[in-house]
Structures are given as C-alpha cells and as structure tokens.
C-alpha angles and dihedrals in degrees: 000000000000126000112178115128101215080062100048087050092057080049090061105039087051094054084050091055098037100049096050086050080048100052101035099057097017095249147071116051091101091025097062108016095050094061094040086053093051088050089050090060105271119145115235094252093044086053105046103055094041095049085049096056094040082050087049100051089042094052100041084049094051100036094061090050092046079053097045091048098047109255094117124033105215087180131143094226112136107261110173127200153103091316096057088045089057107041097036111128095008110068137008112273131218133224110226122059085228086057090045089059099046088050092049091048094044095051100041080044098060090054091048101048099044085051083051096052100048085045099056107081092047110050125065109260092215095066082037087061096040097056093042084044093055094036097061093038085066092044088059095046096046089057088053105043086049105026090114092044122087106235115194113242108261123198096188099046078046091049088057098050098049085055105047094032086053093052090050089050086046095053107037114007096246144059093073113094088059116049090040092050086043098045094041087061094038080061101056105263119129121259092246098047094044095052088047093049098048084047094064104026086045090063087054084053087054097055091046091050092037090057100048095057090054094057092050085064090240105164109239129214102226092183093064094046092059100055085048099059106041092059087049091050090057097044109050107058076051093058093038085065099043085052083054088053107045123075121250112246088041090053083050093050090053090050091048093057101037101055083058096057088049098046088046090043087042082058103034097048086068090065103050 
C-alpha cells in the first residue's frame, strides 16, 4: 500500500488522460494504467478494483455525454430486426439498435466477467497477456485492413465478443475497450456508435467485475479508487464531445491504429 500524495496526483492526472484516450476512441483506460500502476508499486489486487471503479465512474459519465451529444441514440423508437426475432418472449427488448447492442453486450459481459474473475487466481497471467496481446493485435489489423468496405452488422460475431472481451476486463482490468470498439466495427456498426456504446455497457462490466471482487472478500484500497475515479469524471464528457466533433473514417482509422499499438505494447511490455 502507498500513500504519498504526489503519487496519488499523477494518479490522478493518468486516469484524466486515459480516460479521455478511453472514451474518445472506446480503449485504453485498463489497457494502459493497469500495467503503469503495477510498475508504481501496486500490488495486482490493489490495481484491478480501483481501475474498475475508476472505469465505472468514467463510462457512466461519458456515456451519458456521448447520449446527450448524439453519438449514440438510447430511443424507444421500434427498430425491428434479428435481434427482436431472437430475443422475443425471453428478455426485455430495447428499442434503438444502439440500446440492443448495449443489452446484448451487457448480458454476454456478466457472464464474461464473473468467469474472469474466478479465473483469475488460478491461470498464469503471462500466457493470459500474450492471448489478449495478440487478440487485440488482429482486431487492429482487420479494421484496417476493412475500414473502406461495408461489412454487414453481425449479433452473433457481437455475442462473442461480449463474452471473451469481458473476461479479459474481469481477470486482468483491462482488454476490454478494444476488442469490443473493434469488434463492434468489424461487425458493421459505425466508429462513433461503437465507442459510445463501449463507454456506457463497459461501466455495467465493471460492476459486475467490481462486485465480484468484493465478494470475494478482496480488500480494496479505497484510496486508490477514488483517484481513479475523479480523473476519469473530468475526462469523459471531454472525449464524448471530441467524438461529436471527428469524422467518422478518420475516427476508424485512429482506432485502427491504435488497437495495434496496444496489442504490440500489451505484448511487448512481458518481455521487458
């Protein structure tokens, strides 16, 4: 446990900055700050919790922006599809295809993340790092490699990965923000809706994950959690507005990009 302000202010000021990466282009905050806290000192089980709740106040905060501006559309307007044939009778169903997504997210990534979490005392975390590393790797190249085609929206491809990116968020805080932005896209849904849409359902993952922790009886550090949050706060209505403002294939292009970096750095960083 560490308890030097000036710390605890870089803290801060990281969780600003990687939240807004986070919630501009829908990855990053667990990706990058887990690793950087562990480095500072922080023991694993002192990281994770406090980076999901720091996760948790950053994407209800900019979900709720990215809804407010208009880059997702959380209506009640009938929308009928796939989606409504398969889930009729069974669940509730939303209205909006944005809302669908975020359902079907949601429930694929509560079983994901409570598998995650039971999993994670009992696999090594190297061969862990190296799948979610390579993972995302291919996630980057494949948006690339199709960001000027018109790819036809896919639930099952979105029902998987719900499931595998929330396991990664439950086991290790991070892994989550892109493979579900990527494979949101790589499903056929457009760069802006996909990162509003991983801002808010990624906030759901975190409770899930949160909580299971706490059951677990895992002792958090409070202190931690808290600086986490408050620079995540500030950053995400910040990032819903710069998403408002980018164009579209250009904010594909940047996710593109960027999923690669942090597939190669999530790699990279197991062998320094």
């Amino acid at each position: 446990m560490i308890d030097s302000l000036w710390i605890f202010f870089v803290i801060g000021i990281l969780s600003l900055a990687f939240e807004y990466m986070d919630a501009t282009i829908g990855m990053g905050f667990g990706t990058t700050l887990t690793p950087i806290l562990l480095l500072m000192g922080f023991s694993p089980l002192e990281v994770v919790p406090a980076v999901l709740i720091g996760q948790l106040a950053g994407g209800l905060t900019g979900g709720i922006a990215h809804s407010r501006l208009g880059n997702v559309k959380l209506n009640f307007k009938n929308d009928k599809g796939a989606v409504t044939k398969f889930l009729k009778g069974h669940f509730y169903i939303p209205k909006s295809n944005d809302s669908k997504v975020i359902f079907v997210l949601g429930i694929f990534g509560i079983i994901g993340a409570s598998i995650g979490v039971i999993t994670a005392v009992n696999i090594p975390k190297f061969f862990l790092n190296i799948y979610i590393g390579l993972m995302v790797l291919a996630i980057g190249i494949w948006i690339l490699v199709k960001r000027n085609r018109n790819i036809k929206f896919s639930w099952p491809k979105l029902s998987v990965i719900g499931i595998v990116s929330a396991f990664n968020k439950g086991i290790s805080g991070g892994g989550y923000g892109p493979l579900v932005t990527g494979g949101q896209i790589i499903s056929g849904k457009d760069a802006k809706s996909s990162v509003g849409n991983t801002t808010l359902v990624e906030s759901v993952i975190c409770i899930v994950a949160f909580l299971s922790y706490f059951i677990l009886k895992v002792d958090i550090y409070w202190k931690l959690a808290l600086t986490t949050s408050i620079g995540s706060i500030f950053a995400a209505p910040l990032a819903a507005f710069t998403v408002k403002k980018l164009k579209v294939k250009r904010l594909e292009l940047l996710i593109g990009i960027v999923t690669i970096l942090l597939g190669l750095f999530t790699i990279i960083k197991l062998f320094i």
